[in-house]
C-alpha positions as CSV (number, residue, x, y, z in Angstrom):
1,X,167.2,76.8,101.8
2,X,163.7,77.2,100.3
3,X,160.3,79.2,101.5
4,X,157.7,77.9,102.8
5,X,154.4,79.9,102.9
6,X,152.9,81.9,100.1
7,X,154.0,84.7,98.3
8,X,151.8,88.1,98.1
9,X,151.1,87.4,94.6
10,X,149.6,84.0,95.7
11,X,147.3,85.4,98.4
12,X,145.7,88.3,96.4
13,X,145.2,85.7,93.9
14,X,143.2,83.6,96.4
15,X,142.0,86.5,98.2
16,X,140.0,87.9,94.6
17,X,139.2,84.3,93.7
18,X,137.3,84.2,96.9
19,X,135.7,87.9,96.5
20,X,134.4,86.9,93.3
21,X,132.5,83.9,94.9
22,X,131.1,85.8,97.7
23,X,129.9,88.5,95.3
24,X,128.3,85.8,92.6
25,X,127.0,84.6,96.4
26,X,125.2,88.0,97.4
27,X,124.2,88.4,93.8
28,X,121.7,85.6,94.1
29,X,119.8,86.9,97.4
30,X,117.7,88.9,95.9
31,X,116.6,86.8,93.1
32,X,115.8,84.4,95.8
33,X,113.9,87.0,97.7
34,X,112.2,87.5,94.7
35,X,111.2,83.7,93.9
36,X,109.6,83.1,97.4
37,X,107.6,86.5,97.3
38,X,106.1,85.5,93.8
39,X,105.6,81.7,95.2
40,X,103.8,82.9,97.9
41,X,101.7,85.6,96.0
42,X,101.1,83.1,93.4
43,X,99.9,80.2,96.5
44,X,98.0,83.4,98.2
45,X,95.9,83.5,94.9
46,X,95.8,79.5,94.2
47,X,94.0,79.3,97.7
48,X,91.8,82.3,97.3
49,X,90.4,80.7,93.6
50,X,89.8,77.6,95.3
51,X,88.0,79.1,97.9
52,X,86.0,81.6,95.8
53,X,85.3,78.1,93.0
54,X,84.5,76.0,96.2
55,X,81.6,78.2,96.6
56,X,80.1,78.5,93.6
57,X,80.0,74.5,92.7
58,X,78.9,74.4,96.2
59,X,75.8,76.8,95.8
60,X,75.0,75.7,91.8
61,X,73.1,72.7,93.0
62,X,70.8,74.8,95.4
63,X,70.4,78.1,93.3
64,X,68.2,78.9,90.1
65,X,70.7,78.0,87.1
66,X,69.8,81.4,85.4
67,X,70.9,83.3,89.0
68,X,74.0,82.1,89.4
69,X,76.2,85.0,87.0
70,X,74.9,87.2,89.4
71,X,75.0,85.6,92.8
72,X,77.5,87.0,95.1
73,X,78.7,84.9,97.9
74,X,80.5,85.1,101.0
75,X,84.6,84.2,101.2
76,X,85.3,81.9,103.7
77,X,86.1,82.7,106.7
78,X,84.1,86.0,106.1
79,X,84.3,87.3,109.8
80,X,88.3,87.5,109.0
81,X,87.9,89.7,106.0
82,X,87.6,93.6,105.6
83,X,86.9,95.5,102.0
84,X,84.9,94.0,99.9
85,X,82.7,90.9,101.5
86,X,81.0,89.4,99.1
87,X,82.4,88.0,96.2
88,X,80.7,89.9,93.2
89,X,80.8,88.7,89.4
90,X,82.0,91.3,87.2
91,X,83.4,94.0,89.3
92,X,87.1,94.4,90.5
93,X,87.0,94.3,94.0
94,X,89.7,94.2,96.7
95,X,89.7,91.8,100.1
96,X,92.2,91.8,103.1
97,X,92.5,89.4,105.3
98,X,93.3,90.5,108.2
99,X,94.7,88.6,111.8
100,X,92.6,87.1,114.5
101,X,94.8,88.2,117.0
102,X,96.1,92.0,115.7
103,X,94.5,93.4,113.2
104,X,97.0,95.7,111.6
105,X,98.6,92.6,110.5
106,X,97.4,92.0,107.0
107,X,97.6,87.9,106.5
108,X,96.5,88.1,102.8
109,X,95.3,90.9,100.6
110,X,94.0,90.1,97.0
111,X,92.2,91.9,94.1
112,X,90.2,89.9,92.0
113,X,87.8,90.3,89.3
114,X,85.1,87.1,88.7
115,X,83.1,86.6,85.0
116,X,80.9,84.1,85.0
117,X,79.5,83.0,81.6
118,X,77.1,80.6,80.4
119,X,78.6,77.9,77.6
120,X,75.6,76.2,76.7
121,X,72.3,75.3,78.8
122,X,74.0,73.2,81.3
123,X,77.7,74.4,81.7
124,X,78.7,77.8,83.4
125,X,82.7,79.3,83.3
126,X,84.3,81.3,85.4
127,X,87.3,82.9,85.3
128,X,88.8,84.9,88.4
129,X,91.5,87.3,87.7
130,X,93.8,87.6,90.9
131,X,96.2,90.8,91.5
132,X,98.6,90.2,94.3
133,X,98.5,92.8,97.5
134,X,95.4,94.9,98.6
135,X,96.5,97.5,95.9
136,X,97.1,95.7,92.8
137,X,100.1,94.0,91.4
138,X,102.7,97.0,90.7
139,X,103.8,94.7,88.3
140,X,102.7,92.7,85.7
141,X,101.6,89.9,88.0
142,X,97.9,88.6,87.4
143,X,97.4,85.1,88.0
144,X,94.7,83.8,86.0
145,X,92.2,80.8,87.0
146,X,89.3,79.4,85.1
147,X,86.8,76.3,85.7
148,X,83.4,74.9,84.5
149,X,80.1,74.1,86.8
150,X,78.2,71.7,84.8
151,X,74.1,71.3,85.8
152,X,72.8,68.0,85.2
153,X,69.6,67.6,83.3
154,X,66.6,68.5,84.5
């Protein structure tokens, strides 16, 4: 008469096969944490460069050529900000942006540092440096961005 069923040896086997999956399982949650907090601190700064960019090829028509490395403008949505609001070239400053509705809920906090730089008599750079959270990155996250405003001639 044979057995059916499974011995011991055969369900400890099947027992540590499926421990070692649900460890190799666990073992990627935090890497996965980790991926969508740098994906969202990298789009955080994507959309704060466009915004602080936006402003400046928005203004370089209007202003004196020679006055915009200094110009500081306002982020938008300026009402929604607290820290630092005006964007200033050449100075590392830190903006929160804070809820509508609760403001001890801190929607997006960034520290940035602008240069602006002439290359040539019609073209202007700029490149914003971007540190994740209203302190700083704590680690070596900086997300650079650069792009040219060129003036027609006069």
């Amino acid at each position: 008469m044979r057995n059916r069923g499974f011995t011991l040896v055969e369900v400890a086997l099947a027992m540590l096969v499926i421990g070692i999956g649900i460890m190799a399982v666990f073992g990627l949650f935090p890497a996965g944490i980790e991926a969508g907090r740098r994906a969202v601190n990298e789009t955080q700064a994507a959309l704060f460069a466009e915004e602080v960019f936006a402003g400046y090829r928005a203004l370089a028509g209007t202003t004196a050529w020679g006055s915009l490395n200094t110009l500081q403008i306002a982020p938008a949505a300026s009402n929604l900000w607290s820290g630092a609001t005006r964007i200033v070239p050449d100075s590392l400053q830190t903006s929160v942006q804070r809820s509508p509705y609760n403001t001890n809920i801190v929607e997006r906090a960034v520290r940035y540092e602008l240069n602006i730089a002439d290359s040539g008599s019609y073209v202007k750079t700029l490149r914003l440096r971007v540190y994740p959270g209203e302190f700083g990155a704590t680690t070596n996250e900086v997300y650079e961005f650069y792009t040219e405003i060129f003036r027609g001639r006069p």
